[in-house]
C-alpha positions in Angstrom: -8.6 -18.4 -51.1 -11.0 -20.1 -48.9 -8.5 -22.4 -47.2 -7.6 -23.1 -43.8 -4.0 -24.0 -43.2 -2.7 -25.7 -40.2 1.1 -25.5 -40.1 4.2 -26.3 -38.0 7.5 -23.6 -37.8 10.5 -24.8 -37.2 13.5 -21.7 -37.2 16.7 -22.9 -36.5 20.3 -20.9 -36.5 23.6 -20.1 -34.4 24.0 -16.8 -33.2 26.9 -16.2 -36.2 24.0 -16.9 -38.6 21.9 -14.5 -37.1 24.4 -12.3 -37.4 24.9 -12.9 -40.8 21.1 -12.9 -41.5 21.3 -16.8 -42.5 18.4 -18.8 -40.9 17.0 -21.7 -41.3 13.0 -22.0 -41.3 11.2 -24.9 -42.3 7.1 -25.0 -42.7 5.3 -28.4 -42.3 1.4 -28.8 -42.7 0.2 -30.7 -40.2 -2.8 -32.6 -40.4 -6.4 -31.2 -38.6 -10.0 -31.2 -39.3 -10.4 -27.8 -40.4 -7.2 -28.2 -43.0 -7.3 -28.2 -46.5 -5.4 -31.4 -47.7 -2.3 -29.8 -48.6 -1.2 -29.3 -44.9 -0.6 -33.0 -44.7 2.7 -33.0 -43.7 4.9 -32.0 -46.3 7.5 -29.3 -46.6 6.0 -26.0 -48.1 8.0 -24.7 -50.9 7.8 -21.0 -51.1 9.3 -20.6 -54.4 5.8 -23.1 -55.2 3.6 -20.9 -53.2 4.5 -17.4 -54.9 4.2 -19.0 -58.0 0.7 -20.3 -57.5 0.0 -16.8 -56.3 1.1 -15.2 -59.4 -0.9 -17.1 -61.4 -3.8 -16.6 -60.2 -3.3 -12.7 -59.5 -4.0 -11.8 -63.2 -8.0 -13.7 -63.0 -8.7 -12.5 -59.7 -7.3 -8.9 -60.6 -9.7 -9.2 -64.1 -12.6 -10.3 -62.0 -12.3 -7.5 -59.8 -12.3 -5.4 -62.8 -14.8 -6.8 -64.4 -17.3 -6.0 -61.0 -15.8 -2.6 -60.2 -16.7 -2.2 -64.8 -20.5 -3.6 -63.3 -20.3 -1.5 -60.8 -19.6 2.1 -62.5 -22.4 1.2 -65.1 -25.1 0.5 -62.5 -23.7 3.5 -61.0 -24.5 5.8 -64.0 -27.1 4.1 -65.0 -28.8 5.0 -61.7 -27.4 8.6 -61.8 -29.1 8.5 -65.5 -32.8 7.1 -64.5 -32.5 9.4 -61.6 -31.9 12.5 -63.4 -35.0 11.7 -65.9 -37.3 11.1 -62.9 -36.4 14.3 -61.5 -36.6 16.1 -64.6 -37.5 20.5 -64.2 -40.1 21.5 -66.3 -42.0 25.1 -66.2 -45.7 25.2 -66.1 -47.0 26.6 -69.7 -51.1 26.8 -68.4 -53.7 26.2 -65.8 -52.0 23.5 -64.1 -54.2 21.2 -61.2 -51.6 19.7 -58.5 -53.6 17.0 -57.1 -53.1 14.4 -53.8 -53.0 11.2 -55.9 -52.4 10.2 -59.4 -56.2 9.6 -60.7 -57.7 12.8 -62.2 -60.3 12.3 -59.7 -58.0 13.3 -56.7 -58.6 15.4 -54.6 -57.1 19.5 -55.8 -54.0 21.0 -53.8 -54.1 23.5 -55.3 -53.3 25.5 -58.6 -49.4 26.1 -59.7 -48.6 29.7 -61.3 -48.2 29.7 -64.9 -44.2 30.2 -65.6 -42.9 28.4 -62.1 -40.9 25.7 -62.3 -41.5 22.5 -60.8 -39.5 19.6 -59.9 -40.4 16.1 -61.3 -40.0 13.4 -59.0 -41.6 10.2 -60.8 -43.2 10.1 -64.3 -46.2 7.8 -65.3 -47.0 8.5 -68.7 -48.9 11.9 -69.2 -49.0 11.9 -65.3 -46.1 13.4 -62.9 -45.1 13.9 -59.5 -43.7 16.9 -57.7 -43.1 17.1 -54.1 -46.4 17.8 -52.9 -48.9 16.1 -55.7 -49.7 14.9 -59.3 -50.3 16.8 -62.3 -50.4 16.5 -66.3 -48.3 17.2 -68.9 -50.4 17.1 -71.1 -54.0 18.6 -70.9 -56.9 16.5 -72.2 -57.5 19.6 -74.7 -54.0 18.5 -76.1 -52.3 22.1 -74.8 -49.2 21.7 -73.2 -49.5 22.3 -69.2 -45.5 21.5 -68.1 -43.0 22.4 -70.6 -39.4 20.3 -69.7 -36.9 23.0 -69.6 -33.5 22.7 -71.8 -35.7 19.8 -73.8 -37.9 22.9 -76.1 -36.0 25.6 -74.4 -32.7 26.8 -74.7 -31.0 30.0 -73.1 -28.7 32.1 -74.9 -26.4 34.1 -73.8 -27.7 37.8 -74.2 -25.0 39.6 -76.1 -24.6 43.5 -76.4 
């Protein structure tokens, strides 16, 4: 790989040996500046060249394994860290949704005790949702967002 090959093809043959699928090709490097030094000259041998090709098929196919392996784990691993930034919780009290992420923000406004809310970014007691920050936590200590399926589970309701 990586390799730049300048080469000569001769192809020789009668029209019987056409005929008889029987030609005669012969590959010659041929020197250039751009050539890697095995084009200098010298008869390629394709019986060499395949099995040079095998051997390095099983490495290169292991290493393309091994980053396609990297690949799916960053993959997941992505899919994972986004699913716990955008975590649902409901809201359990009196919750604030403010503009920014100090206490000292500006209110939007007040969210309705049972919505849920999606959670876009988490910085300890302090979350995200679409339109501002809010607590999980209250500085009383009372729960304000509740994560739904973490405390709460639903049953199925059977008659």
């Amino acid at each position: 790989m990586g390799h730049a090959c300048c080469v000569r093809v001769r192809v020789w043959a009668t029209i019987e040996q056409v005929d008889k699928h029987k030609v005669s090709i012969v590959i010659t490097g041929v020197p250039h500046p751009r050539a890697s030094p095995h084009s200098q000259a010298i008869a390629w041998d394709p019986a060499k060249l395949r099995e040079s090709r095998d051997a390095r098929q099983p490495a290169e196919r292991a290493q393309v394994k091994r980053r396609f392996d990297e690949l799916q784990v960053r993959r997941v691993d992505a899919i994972k860290q986004q699913r716990r930034e955008e975590e649902t919780f409901t809201v359990r009290s009196k919750a604030l949704l403010k503009r920014g992420e100090a206490l000292t923000s500006e209110v939007v406004r007040t969210l309705p005790v049972g919505a849920q809310v999606r959670v876009l970014e988490r910085r300890g007691n302090r979350v995200r949702l679409a339109d501002g920050w809010t607590s999980v936590v209250a500085s009383s200590g009372g729960m304000v967002l509740l994560e739904l399926g973490k405390y709460t589970s639903i049953q199925p309701l059977c008659l």
